[in-house]
N, C-alpha and C positions, 0 to 999 in steps of 0.2 A: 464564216463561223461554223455552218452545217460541216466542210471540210472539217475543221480541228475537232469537232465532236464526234464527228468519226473516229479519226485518226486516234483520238483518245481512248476511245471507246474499243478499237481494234486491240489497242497496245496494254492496255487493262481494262479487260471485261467484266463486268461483273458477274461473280459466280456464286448459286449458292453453296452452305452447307453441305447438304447430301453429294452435289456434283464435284464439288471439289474433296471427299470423301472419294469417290469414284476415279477419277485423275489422278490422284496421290497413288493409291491405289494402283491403279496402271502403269504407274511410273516405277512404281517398287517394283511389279512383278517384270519389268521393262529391267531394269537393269539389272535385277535377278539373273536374269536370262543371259544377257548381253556378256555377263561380268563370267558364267560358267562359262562359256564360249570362247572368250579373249582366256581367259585363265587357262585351258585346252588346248588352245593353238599354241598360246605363248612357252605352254610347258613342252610341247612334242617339237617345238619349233627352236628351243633352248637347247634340248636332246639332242638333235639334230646338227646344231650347230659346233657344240663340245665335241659330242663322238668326231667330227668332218675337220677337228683344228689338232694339227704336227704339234703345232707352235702354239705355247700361249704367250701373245706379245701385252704389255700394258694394255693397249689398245683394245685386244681380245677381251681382258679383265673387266675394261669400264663396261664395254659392249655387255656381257654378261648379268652385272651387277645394274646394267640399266634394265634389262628383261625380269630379272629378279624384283627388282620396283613395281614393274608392271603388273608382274605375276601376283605380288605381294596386294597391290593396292586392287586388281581383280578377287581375289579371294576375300580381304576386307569387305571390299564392294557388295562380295555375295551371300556373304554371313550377315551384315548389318540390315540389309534388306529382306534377307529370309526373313529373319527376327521380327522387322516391322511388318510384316506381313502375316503373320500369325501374332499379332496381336489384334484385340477384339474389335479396337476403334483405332486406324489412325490418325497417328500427332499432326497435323499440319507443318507445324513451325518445325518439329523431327524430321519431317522428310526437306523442307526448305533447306535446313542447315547441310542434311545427308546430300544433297542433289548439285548444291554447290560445291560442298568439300569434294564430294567424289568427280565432277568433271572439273575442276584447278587442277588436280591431283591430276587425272590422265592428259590434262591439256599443257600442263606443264612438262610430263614426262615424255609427252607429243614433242614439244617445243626442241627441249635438249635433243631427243633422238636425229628431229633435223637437222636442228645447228649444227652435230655432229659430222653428218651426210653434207652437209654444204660446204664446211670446212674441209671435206676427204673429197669435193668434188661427186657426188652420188647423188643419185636420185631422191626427192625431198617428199617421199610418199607417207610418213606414218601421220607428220600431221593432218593431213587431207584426209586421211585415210579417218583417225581418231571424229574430226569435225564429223565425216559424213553418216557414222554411227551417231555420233549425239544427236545430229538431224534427225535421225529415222527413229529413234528410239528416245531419247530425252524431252521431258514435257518440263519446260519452264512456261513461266506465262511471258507473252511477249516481250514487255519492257525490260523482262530481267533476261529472256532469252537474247535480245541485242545487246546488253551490255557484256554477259559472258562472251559472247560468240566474238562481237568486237573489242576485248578484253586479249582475248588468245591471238587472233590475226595479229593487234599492233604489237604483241609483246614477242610473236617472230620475228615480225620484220622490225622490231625494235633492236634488236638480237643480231641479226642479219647486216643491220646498216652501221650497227656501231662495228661489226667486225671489216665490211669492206662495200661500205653506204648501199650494200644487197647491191651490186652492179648487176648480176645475173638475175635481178627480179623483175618479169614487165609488172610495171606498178597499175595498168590499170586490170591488167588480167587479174593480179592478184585483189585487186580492190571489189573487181566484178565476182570474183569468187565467195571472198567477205561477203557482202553483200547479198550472194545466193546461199551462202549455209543461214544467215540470221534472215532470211524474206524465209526460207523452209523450215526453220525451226517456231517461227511464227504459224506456219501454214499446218506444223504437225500440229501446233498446242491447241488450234482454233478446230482441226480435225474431230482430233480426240473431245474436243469441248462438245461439240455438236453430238459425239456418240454419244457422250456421257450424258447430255441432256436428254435424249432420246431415250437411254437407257432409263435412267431414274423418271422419265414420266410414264412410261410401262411399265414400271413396277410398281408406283401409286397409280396407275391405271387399272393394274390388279389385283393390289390390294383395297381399292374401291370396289372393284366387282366380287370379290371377295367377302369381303364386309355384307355388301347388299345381297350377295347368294344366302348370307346365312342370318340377315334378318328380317324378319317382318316389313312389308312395306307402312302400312298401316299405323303400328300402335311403336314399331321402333327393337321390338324386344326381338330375341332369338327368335328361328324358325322350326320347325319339324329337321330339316338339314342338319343344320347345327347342333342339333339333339346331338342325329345320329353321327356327327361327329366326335359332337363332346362323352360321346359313352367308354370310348374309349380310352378317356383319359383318366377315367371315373374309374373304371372296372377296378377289384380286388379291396376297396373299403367301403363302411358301413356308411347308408346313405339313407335319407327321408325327402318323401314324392310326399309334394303336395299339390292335389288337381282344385284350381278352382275353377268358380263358375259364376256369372252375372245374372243376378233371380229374376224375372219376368222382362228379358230382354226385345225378347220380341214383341210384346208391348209396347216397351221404350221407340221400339223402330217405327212399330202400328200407330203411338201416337202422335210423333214427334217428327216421324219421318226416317230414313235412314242417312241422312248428314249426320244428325245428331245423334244418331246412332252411331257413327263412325268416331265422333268426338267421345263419346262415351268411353269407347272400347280403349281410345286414346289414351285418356284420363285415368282410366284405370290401368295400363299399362304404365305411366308414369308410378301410381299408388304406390303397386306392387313392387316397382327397384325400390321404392323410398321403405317397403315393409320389410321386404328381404334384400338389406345392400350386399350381403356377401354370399348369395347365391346365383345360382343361372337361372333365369326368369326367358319363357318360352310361350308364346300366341300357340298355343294345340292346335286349335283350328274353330272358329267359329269367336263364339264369346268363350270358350275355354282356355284356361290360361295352368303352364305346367312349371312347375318350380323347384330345383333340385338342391339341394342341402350337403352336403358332402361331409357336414360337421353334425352328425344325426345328434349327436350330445345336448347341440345348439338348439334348442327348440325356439326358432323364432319366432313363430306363431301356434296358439294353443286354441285360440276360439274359432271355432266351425259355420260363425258369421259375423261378417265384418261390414258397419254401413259406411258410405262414404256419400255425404252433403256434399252437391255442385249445382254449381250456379253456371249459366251459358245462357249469354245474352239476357233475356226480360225469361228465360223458361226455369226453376228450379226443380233441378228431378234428384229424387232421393234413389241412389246407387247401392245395390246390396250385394255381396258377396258371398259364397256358399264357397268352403274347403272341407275336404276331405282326405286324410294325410297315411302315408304308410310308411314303416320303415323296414328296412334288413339291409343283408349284405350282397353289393355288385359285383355276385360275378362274373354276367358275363350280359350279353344283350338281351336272354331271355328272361332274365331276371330282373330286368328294367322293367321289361312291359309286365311282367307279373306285378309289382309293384306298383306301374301305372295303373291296371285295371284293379288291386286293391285299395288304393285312392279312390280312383273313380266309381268303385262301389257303395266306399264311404259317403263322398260327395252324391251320389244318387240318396240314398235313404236320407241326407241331412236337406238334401233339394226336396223330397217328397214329403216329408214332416211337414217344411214351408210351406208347399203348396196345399197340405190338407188344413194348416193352422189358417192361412188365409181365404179356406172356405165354410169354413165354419161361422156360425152367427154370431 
């Protein structure tokens, strides 16, 4: 049983999303490639053959008009893949249909070309030739790579035997041949699988460390980084900085401990996306929290204190908040921070009130 769950499992693997995004993908720019290449050979190689014939006999003609198929269904091949490849998201099922149509089409024109050659007595290279390119370069998923690959083999020597039961074919060389293009067309697709996964878990590998470079371990929100990231993106419109602040925090630490200190900062971090959702909300540094607006029109918040009731475990501590807020226009880095230290100037004298109001009798 472990056998066939293998063997199933080989022959249709399961892939995600992204990965089979990544394969498809490969495969288009795969025969992108392939298809310039055969189209180039086939065209200088047609040249070649015309300029080199006295004689055009029927025979010459068909010859001709078979290269022309090739040429033709190469060029096809190269336009329709360019095309899926500059698009934003590949189709799955568009490339499936693409990938089949296009190797029948050369496996076929493989086939005739030998029959040809067999019938004139001549050496029987284009199909072998054709097969060993789809090997190296064609990603079907296994099951359906064996059925093409064994598809093309019996329909030669289907071809072969009705014209003279292939006497000149050893049936097991050729069966051993079979059998090596579809075991290698399994070996490229399980290949490419493995880069493909490798690839796509280093790029959510990086875009994790990404994420986590530019925010806050702590409260979850932006960083100082990601600021100076985001300023960039900001520069040349009218924006409003609001600096706030956590009013007698150190207290909170003094009394409670700093766990609860840490939940705090937490909690208020959560607040503040839920006060301002459609701006960038940024941990400054400390209990200082920065918050940028890009829609200055938008005045999300007006009041210069804001309290916030929380409860944590059996402790109820009352949360206050001090903002201070500036606005103009970004344009350029220097003009951010002038703006932050006119916040934070605001937020100082609205922090100092507080503290003179709660010394008072």
């Amino acid at each position: 049983m472990k056998i066939i769950n293998r063997l199933k499992s080989y022959l249709s693997p399961a892939v995600t999303q992204q990965i089979q995004e990544n394969i498809d993908w490969e495969s288009m720019r795969n025969i992108y490639h392939v298809s310039i290449f055969v189209f180039l050979f086939e065209v200088v190689s047609l040249a070649v053959f015309a300029l080199s014939r006295a004689v055009w006999t029927k025979g010459t003609i068909i010859s001709v008009l078979s290269v022309l198929f090739c040429i033709c269904t190469c060029l096809i091949g190269a336009l329709v893949s360019r095309q899926i490849l500059t698009e934003q998201r590949v189709n799955h099922n568009t490339v499936v249909v693409f990938k089949v149509a296009f190797f029948s089409a050369v496996s076929m024109w493989s086939i005739y070309a030998d029959y040809r050659h067999y019938l004139a007595g001549e050496q029987m290279l284009t199909f072998i030739t054709v097969q060993m390119i789809m090997v190296c370069f064609m990603l079907f998923r296994p099951m359906m790579g064996l059925i093409l690959t064994g598809s093309a083999y019996s329909a030669l020597y289907l071809a072969l035997y009705i014209s003279d039961r292939a006497v000149r074919i050893q049936i097991f060389n050729y069966i051993g041949l079979a059998l090596t293009s579809a075991f290698g067309m399994m070996v490229r697709y399980h290949t490419q699988l493995y880069l493909s996964t490798k690839t796509v878990w280093l790029a959510q590998s990086n875009q994790k460390l990404e994420e986590l470079s530019r925010h806050d371990g702590l409260t979850g929100l932006l960083n100082r980084k990601a600021l100076e990231d985001d300023v960039n993106w900001m520069i040349g419109g009218h924006i409003c900085v609001y600096m706030a602040d956590i009013n007698y925090f150190k207290e909170i630490n003094d009394s409670y401990g700093h766990t609860v200190g840490d939940e705090v900062l937490r909690e208020v971090g959560n607040r503040l996306i839920e006060l301002f959702p459609k701006c960038r909300c940024y941990r400054y540094g400390g209990d200082e929290f920065l918050i940028l607006n890009e829609n200055a029109a938008d005045q999300v918040y007006q009041g210069s204190r804001y309290e916030l009731p929380w409860t944590t475990g059996e402790k109820e501590i009352k949360i206050e908040l001090c903002f201070g807020s500036a606005e103009g226009e970004l344009m350029d880095r220097e003009s951010l921070l002038a703006l932050i230290k006119q916040s934070d100037d605001r937020l100082y004298d609205i922090k100092k009130r507080v503290h003179q109001t709660k010394k008072e009798p």
